[in-house]
DOVOLUM-991946 format. One record per residue (C-alpha): x, y, z. Coordinates in Angstrom, 2 decimals, decimal comma. Example, Ala and Ser with C-alpha at 12.3 -4.5 7.8 and 13.67 -1.06 7.14 Angstrom:
// DOVOLUM-991946
[atom [12,30 -4,50 7,80]],
[atom [13,67 -1,06 7,14]],
***
This chain:
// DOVOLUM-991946
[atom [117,29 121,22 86,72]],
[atom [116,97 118,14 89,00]],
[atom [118,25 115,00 88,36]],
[atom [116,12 112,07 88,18]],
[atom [116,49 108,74 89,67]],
[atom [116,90 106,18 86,83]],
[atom [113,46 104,51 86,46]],
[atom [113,09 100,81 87,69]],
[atom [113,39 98,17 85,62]],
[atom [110,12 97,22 85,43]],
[atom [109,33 100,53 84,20]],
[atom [111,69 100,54 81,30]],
[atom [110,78 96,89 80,36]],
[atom [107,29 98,22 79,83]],
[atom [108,50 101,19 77,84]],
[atom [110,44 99,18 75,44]],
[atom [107,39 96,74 75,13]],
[atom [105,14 99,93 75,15]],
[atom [102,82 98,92 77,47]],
[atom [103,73 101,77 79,98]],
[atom [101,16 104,40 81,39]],
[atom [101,48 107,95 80,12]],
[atom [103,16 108,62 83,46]],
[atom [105,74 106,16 83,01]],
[atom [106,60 107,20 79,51]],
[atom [106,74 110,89 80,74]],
[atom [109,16 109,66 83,63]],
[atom [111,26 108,07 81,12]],
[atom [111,46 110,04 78,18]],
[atom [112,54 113,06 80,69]],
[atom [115,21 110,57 82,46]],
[atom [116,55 109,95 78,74]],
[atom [116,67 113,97 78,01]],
[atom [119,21 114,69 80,78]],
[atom [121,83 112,43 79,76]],
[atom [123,11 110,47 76,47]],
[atom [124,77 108,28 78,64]],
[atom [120,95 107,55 80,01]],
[atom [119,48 106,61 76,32]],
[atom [123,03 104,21 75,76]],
[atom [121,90 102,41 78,84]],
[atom [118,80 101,74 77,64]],
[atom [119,90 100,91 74,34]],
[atom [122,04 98,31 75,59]],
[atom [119,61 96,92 77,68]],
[atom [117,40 96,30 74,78]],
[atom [120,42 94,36 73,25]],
[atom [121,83 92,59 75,46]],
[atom [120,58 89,47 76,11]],
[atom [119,80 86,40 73,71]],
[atom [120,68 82,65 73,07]],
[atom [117,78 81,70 75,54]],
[atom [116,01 79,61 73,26]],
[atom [118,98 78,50 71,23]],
[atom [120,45 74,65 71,58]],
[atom [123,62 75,58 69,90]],
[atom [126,64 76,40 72,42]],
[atom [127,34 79,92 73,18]],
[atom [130,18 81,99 72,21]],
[atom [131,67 83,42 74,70]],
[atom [130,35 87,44 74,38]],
[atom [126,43 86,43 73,36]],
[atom [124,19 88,85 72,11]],
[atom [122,05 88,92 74,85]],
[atom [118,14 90,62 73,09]],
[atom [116,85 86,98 73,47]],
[atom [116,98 87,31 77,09]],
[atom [115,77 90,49 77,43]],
[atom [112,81 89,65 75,34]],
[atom [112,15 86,60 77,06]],
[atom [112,02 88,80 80,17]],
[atom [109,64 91,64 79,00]],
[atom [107,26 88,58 77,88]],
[atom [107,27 87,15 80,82]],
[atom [106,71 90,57 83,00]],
[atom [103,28 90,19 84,51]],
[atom [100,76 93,25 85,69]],
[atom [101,72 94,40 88,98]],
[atom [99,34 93,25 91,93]],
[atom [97,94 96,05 93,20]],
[atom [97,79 96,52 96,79]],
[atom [95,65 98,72 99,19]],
[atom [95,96 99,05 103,14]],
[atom [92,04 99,73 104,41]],
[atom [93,60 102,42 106,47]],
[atom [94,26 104,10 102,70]],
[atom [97,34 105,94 103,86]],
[atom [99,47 104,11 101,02]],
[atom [99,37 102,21 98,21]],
[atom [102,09 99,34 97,50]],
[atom [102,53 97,88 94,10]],
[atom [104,75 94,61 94,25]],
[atom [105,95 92,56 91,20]],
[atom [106,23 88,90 91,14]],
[atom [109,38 88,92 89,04]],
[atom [111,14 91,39 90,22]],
[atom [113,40 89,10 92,02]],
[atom [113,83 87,48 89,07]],
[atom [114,51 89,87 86,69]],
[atom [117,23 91,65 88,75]],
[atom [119,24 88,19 89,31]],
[atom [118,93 88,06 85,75]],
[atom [119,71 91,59 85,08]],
[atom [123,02 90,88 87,25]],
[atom [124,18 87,84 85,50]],
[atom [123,79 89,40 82,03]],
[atom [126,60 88,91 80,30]],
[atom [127,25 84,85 81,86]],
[atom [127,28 81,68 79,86]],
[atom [124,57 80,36 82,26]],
[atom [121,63 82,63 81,04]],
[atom [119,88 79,58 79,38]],
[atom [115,79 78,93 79,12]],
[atom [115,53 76,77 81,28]],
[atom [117,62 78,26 83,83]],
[atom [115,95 81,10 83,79]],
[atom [112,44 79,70 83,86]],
[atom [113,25 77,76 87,08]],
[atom [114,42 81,08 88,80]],
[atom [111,26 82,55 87,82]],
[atom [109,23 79,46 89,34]],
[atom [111,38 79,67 92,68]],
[atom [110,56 83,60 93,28]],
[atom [107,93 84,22 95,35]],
[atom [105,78 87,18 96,12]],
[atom [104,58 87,38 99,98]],
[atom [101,84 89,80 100,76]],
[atom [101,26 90,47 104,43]],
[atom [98,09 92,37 106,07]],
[atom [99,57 93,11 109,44]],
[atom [98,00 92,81 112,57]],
[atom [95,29 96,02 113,46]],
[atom [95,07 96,02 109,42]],
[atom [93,22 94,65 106,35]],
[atom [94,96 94,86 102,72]],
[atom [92,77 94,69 99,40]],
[atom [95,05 93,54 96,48]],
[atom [94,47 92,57 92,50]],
[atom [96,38 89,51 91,28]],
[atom [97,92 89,49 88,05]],
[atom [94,70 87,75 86,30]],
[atom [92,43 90,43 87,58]],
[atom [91,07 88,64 90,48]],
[atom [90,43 90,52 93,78]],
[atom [91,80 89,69 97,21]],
[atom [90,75 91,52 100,53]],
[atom [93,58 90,24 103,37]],
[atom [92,12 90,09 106,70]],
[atom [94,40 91,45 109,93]],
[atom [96,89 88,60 110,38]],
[atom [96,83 87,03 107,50]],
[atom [99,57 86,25 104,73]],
[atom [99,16 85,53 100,96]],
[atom [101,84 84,05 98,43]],
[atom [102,19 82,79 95,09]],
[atom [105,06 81,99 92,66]],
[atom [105,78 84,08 90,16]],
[atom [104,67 82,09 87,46]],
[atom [101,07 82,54 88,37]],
[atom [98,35 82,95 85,32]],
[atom [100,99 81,54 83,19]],
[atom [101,14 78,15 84,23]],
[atom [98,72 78,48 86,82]],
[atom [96,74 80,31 89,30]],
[atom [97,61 79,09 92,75]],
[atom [98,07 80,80 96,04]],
[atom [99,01 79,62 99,48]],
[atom [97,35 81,36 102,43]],
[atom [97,49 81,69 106,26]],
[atom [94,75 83,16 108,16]],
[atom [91,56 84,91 106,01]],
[atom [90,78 86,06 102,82]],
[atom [87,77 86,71 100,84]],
[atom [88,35 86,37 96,93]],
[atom [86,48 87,62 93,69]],
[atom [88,13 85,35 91,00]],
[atom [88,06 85,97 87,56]],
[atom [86,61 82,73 85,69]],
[atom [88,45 81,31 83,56]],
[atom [87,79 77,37 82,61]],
[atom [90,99 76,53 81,24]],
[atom [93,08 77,80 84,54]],
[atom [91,33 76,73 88,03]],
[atom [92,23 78,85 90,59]],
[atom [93,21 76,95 93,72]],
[atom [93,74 78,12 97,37]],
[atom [95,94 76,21 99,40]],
[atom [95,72 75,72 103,09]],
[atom [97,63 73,48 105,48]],
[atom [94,34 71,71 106,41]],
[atom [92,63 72,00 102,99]],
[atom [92,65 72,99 99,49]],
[atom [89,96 75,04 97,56]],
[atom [89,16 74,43 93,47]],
[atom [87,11 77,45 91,56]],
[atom [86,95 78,67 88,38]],
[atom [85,45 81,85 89,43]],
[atom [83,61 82,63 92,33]],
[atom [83,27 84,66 95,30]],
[atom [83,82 82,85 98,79]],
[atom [86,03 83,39 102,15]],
[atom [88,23 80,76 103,72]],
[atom [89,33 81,12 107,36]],
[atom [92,59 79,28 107,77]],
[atom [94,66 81,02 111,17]],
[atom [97,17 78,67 112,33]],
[atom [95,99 79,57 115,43]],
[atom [92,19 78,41 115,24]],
[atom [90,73 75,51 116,72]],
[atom [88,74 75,34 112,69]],
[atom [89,43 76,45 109,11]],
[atom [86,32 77,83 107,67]],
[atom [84,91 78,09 103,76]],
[atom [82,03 79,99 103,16]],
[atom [80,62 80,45 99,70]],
[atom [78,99 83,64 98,63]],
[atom [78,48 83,08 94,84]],
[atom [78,89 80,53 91,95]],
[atom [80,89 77,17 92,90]],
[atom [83,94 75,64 94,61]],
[atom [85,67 72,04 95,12]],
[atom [86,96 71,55 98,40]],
[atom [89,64 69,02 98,59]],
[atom [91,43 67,51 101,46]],
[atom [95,22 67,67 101,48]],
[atom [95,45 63,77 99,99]],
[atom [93,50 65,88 97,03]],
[atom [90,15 63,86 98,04]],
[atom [87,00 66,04 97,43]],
[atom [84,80 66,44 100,35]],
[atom [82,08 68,99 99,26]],
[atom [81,45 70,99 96,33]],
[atom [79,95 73,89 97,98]],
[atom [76,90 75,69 96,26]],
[atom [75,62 79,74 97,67]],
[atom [75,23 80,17 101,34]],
[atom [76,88 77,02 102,44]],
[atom [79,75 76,79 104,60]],
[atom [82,14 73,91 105,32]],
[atom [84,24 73,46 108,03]],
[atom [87,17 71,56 109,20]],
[atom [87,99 70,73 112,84]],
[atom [91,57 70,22 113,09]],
[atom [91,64 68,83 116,41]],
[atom [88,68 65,77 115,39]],
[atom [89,99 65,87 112,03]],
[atom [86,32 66,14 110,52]],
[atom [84,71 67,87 108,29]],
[atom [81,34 69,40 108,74]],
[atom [78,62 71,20 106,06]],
[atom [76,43 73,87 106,95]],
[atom [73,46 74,72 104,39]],
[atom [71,39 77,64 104,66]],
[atom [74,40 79,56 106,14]],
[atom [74,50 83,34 105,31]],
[atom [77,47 83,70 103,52]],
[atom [77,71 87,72 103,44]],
[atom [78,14 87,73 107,33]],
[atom [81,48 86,02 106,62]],
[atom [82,63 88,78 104,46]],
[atom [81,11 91,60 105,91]],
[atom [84,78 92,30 107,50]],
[atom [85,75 93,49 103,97]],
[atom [82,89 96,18 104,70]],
[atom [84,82 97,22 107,90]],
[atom [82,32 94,96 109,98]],
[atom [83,12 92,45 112,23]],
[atom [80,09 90,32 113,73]],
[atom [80,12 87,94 116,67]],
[atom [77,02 85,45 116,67]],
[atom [76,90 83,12 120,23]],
[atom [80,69 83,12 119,41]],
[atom [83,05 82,27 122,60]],
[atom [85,44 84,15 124,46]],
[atom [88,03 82,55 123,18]],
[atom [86,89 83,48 119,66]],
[atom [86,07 86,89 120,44]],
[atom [89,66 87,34 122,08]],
[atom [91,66 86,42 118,98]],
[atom [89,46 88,38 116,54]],
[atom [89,33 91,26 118,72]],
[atom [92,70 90,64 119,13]],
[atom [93,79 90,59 115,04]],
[atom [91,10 93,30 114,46]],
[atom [92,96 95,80 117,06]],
[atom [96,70 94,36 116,24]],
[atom [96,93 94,40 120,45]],
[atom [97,66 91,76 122,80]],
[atom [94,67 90,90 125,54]],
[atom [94,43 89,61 129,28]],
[atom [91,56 88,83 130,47]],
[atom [91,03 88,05 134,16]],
[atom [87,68 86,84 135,81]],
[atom [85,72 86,37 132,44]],
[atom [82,92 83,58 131,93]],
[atom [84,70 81,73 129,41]],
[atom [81,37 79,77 129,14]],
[atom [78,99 82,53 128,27]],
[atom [78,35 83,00 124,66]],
[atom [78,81 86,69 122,91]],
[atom [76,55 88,85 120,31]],
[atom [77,05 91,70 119,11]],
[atom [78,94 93,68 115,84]],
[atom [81,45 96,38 115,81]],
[atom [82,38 98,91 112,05]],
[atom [84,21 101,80 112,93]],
[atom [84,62 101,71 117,08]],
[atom [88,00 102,57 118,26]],
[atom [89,70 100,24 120,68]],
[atom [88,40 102,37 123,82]],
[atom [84,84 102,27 122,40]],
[atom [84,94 98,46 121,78]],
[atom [85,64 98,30 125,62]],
[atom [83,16 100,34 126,73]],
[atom [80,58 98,62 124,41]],
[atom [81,75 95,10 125,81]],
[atom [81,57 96,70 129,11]],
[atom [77,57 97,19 128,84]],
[atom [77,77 93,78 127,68]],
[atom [79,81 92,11 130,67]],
[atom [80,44 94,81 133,20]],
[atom [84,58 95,04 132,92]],
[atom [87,38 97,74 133,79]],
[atom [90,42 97,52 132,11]],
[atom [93,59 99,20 131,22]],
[atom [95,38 99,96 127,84]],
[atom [99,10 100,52 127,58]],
[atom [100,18 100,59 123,89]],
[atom [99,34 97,38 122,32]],
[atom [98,81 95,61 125,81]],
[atom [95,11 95,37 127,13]],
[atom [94,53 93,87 130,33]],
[atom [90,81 93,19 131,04]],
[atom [88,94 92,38 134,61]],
[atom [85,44 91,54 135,14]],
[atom [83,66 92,96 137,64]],
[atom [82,15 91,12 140,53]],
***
């Protein structure tokens, strides 16, 4: 019979709490079969750690099922994570950092509360979407994420325990669970966002002359980074912040869904520039573009779902006549005279 790999950590913490799936359990139980040396591993797991909570000193070999039961409290649902291109899915745990640094200093003096707590708060989980890629995740609180090509999302790993705030760099569009006690709050290096649960996209690439929030449903605070509120955004408006003025503009009547329709697989240019249309094109694609003897003054329309690179440039190339050339992730584009 084949050996199995010993199951992660996270797995067995959840077995021991029982809050595994039937898939885990069956992983598990079968891992413990093959072995006794397998089950006394996980029975010393489960009593290992302690004196966490305790003020006393410690002796010098603790009982250490405190600490293991501070971690499997403190284990949060694993965001689940989903490439658009649905070739894989990618589960990543906040904690895991923390729990194997833990996990590896078992048996030391140092294993205290707070200790441990500020390890926790330190780890941080980094979710990427790639250029030429969009990623859909769930947070730990049930909210939903889509990750636009580009972009990166993090959060410490105490999030919906202390709190529910994320940092982000490029665009996102979220679904956030309400909850009135626990704001959820979206941090951006020109401006912060406020909900307690809502549906909206923010548009914060470094890169961008703008950062953009458009609200789809319910209602969000939008703060400056001295924490000053400059709008609280109601349906179908969208605020935005020029970073080279340094001012902020509100736009009512705006339609919101044509900010998110690039969840949908749908990107839409509206009089947009050619320098706009470059670096979405450009994120959309994951390529690098040239583009020689373009009107960078003329003014683009036009939307693009499921078009392959080669049949965005021949659409573009009924819209300004063009011949170009495509070698790997390089483009190199030439208008016609």
């Amino acid at each position: 019979m084949m050996q199995q790999d010993r199951p992660s950590l996270e797995i067995l913490a959840r077995y021991l709490k029982q809050d595994c799936t039937l898939t885990e359990r069956a992983r598990v139980e079968a891992w413990l079969s093959e072995s006794d040396r397998n089950a006394e591993y996980l029975h010393s797991l489960a009593q290992e750690w302690t004196y966490l909570r305790d003020d006393q000193p410690l002796p010098s070999q603790p009982d250490r099922k405190k600490v293991w039961q501070y971690v499997l409290d403190n284990i949060q649902p694993l965001p689940q994570i989903q490439l658009f291109t649905k070739q894989r899915m990618i589960r990543i745990s906040g904690i895991a950092a923390s729990i194997a640094l833990i996990l590896g200093m078992g048996g030391s003096w140092l294993l205290k509360e707070k200790w441990v707590a500020r390890q926790m708060e330190a780890s941080i989980s980094t979710i990427i979407a790639p250029k030429g890629q969009k990623t859909e995740m769930l947070l730990p609180d049930g909210s939903k994420v889509w990750l636009n090509a580009g972009s990166k999302l993090t959060y410490a790993a105490d999030y919906d325990r202390r709190n529910r705030t994320i940092n982000l760099d490029g665009e996102a569009f979220f679904d956030v669970v309400k909850d009135e006690k626990s704001p959820f709050i979206v941090r951006t290096k020109a401006l912060d966002v406020v909900v307690k649960g809502t549906a909206f996209d923010v548009s914060a690439y470094e890169e961008d002359g703008a950062t953009e929030v458009s609200l789809l449903r319910g209602k969000v605070e939008v703060l400056d980074k001295s924490g000053r509120l400059v709008s609280a955004l109601q349906p179908n408006e969208l605020l935005r912040y020029d970073k080279k003025g340094g001012k902020f503009a509100l736009v009512r009547n705006s339609d919101a869904q044509q900010y998110s329709t690039w969840i949908q697989e749908e990107l839409i240019f509206e009089n947009a520039t050619m320098e706009e249309v470059s670096r979405k094109l450009e994120r959309w694609y994951g390529v690098q573009m040239q583009w020689e003897q373009i009107d960078q003054a003329k003014r683009y329309t036009f939307k693009i779902k499921t078009e392959s690179l080669r049949e965005l440039l021949q659409l573009f190339d009924k819209i300004t006549p063009i011949s170009y050339t495509v070698e790997g992730k390089s483009v190199k584009i030439r208008g016609k005279s």
